[in-house]
C-alpha positions as CSV (number, residue, x, y, z in Angstrom):
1,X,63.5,233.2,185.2
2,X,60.1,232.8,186.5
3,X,61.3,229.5,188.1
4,X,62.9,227.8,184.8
5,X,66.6,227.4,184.5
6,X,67.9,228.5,180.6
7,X,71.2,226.3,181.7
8,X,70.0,222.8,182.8
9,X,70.8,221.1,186.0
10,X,75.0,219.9,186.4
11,X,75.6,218.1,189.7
12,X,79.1,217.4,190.6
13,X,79.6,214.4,192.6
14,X,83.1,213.4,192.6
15,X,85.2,214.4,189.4
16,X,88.4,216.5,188.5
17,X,87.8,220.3,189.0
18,X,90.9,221.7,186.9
19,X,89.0,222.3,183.3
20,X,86.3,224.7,185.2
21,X,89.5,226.9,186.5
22,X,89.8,228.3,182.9
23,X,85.9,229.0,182.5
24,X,83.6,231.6,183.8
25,X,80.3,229.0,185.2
26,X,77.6,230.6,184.3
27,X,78.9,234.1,183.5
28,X,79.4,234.6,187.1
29,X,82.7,236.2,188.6
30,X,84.7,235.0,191.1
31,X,82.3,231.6,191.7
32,X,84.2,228.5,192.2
33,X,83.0,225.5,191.1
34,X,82.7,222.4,193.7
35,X,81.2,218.9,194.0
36,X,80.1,216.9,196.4
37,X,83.3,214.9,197.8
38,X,85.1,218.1,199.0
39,X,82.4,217.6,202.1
40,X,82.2,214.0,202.7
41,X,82.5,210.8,200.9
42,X,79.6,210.2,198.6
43,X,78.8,207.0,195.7
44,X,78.0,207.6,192.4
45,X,74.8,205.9,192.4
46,X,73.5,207.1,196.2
47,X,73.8,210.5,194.4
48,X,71.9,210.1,191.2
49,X,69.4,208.0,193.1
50,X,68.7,211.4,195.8
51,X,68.5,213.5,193.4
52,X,66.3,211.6,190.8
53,X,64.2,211.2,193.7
54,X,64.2,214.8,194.7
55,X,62.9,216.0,191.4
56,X,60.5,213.5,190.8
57,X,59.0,214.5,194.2
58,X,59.2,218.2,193.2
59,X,57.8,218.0,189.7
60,X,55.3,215.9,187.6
61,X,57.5,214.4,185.6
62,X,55.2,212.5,183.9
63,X,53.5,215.2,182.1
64,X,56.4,216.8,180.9
């Protein structure tokens, strides 16, 4: 809403999927949950590293 997430942020990078089968994500129907290493290999690290990155060039971080 008005560019603010109510939920947080949840990036999946490589982890077991089965416990979100019995959930509804986010209220939404027929949405499947995913992560990253279903399309190519990725490291643990090299992921939080990008995306640490990414929102500290998208935001001000500083004055939050």
């Amino acid at each position: 809403r008005r560019g603010c997430s109510y939920h947080g942020l949840s990036l999946n990078v490589d982890m077991n999927l089965e416990p979100f089968s019995r959930i509804n994500p986010c209220g939404l129907m027929d949405v499947e949950v995913t992560h990253i290493a279903a399309f190519a290999p990725v490291d643990l690290q090299e992921a939080k590293s990008k995306l640490l990155a990414a929102l500290l060039a998208r935001y001000d971080l500083e004055t939050l």
